[in-house]
C-alpha positions in Angstrom: 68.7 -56.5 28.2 64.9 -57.4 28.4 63.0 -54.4 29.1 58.8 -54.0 29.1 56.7 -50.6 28.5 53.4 -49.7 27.6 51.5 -47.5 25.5 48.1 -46.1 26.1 47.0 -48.8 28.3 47.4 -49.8 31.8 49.2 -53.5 31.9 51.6 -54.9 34.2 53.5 -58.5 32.7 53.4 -60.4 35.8 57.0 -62.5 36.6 59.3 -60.3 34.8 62.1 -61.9 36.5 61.3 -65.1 34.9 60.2 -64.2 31.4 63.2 -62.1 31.1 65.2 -65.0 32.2 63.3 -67.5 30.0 63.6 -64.6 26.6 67.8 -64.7 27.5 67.9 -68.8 27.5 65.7 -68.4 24.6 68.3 -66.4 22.8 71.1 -68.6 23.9 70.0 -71.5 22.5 69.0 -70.0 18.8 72.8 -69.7 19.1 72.7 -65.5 19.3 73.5 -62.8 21.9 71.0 -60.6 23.4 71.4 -57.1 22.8 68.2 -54.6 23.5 64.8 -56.4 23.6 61.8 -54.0 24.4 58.6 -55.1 24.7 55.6 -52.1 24.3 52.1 -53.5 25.9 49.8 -51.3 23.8 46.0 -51.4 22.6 44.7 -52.5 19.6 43.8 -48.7 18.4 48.1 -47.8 19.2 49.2 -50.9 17.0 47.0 -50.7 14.1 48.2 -46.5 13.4 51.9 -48.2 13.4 50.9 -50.9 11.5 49.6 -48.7 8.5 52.4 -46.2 9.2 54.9 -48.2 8.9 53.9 -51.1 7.3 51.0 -49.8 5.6 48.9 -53.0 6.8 45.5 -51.4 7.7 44.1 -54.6 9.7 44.7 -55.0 13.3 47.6 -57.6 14.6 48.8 -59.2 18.1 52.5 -58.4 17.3 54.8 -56.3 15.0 58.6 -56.9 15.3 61.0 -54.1 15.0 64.5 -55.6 14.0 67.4 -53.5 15.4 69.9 -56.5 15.1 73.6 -56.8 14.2 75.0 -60.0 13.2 74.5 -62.1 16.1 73.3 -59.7 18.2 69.5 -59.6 19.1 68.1 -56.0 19.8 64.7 -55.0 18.3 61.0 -53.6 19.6 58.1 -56.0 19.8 54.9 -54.2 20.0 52.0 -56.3 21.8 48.6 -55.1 21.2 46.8 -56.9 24.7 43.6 -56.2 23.0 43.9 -58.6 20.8 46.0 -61.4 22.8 42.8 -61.2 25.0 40.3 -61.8 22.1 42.9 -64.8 20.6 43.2 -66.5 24.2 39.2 -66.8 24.4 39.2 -67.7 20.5 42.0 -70.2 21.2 40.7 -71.5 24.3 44.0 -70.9 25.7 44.9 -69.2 29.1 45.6 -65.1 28.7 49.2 -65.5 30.2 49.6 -68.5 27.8 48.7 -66.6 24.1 51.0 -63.7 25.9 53.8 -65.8 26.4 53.5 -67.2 22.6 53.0 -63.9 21.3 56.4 -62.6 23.1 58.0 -65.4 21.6 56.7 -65.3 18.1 58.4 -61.6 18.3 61.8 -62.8 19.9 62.2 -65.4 17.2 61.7 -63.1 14.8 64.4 -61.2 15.6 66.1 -64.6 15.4 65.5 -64.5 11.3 62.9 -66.6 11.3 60.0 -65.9 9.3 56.3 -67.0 9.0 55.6 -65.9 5.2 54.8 -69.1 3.5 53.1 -72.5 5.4 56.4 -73.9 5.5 58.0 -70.7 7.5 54.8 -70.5 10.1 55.0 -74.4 10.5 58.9 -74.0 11.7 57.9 -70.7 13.7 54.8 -72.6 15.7 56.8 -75.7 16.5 59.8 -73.7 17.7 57.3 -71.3 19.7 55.7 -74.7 21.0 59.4 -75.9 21.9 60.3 -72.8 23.8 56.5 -72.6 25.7 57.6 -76.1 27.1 60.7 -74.6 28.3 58.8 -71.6 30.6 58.3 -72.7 34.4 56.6 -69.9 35.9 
């Protein structure tokens, strides 16, 4: 089950039906089963105390993936910070809802093992996150 919160901030994901809908075909075709996917809409200020917490990263990030999965099974936490996916879309020249969507599925395929360590990881990560954007009819 998809589910969306937020922390400290005021945000509303418009077309939850759909991006829920889009995150489960998503899912299906990496070939897994969706467990628990939460999504936490938080500021910049929220995600950088987890991120030195609990990564001890002190530097502020659009995404931090929690991985709660078993086997095939795809359950996690994706924290969002919306501060920055709003400074990366004017950066980016990209629409808000756009970076948003990539961010969410940056997170969901990380729960789907892949990884953006090296140049050759991030290269596989972008073109499956480009493959998946084409996919989303909102």
């Amino acid at each position: 089950m998809v589910r969306f919160f937020t922390e400290n901030i005021s945000f509303d994901i418009k077309n939850k039906s759909k991006i829920k809908h889009w995150i489960n075909d998503v899912v299906k075709w990496e070939n897994k089963n969706i467990g628990d996917i939460n999504f936490i809409f938080c500021s910049d200020k929220y995600l950088l105390t987890i991120n030195k917490d609990y990564l001890k990263h002190d530097y502020f990030t659009d995404v931090i993936t929690f991985d709660f999965c078993d086997g095939k099974k795809i359950s996690g936490d994706i924290f969002i910070s919306i501060d920055t996916v709003r400074a990366n879309s004017v950066e980016y020249k990209q629409l808000f809802d756009e970076e948003l969507h990539r961010v969410m599925i940056h997170g969901v395929l990380h729960l789907c093992s892949y990884q953006d360590s090296t140049k050759q990881e991030s290269a596989l990560m972008r073109s499956k996150e480009n493959i998946y954007l084409k996919k989303l009819i909102i």
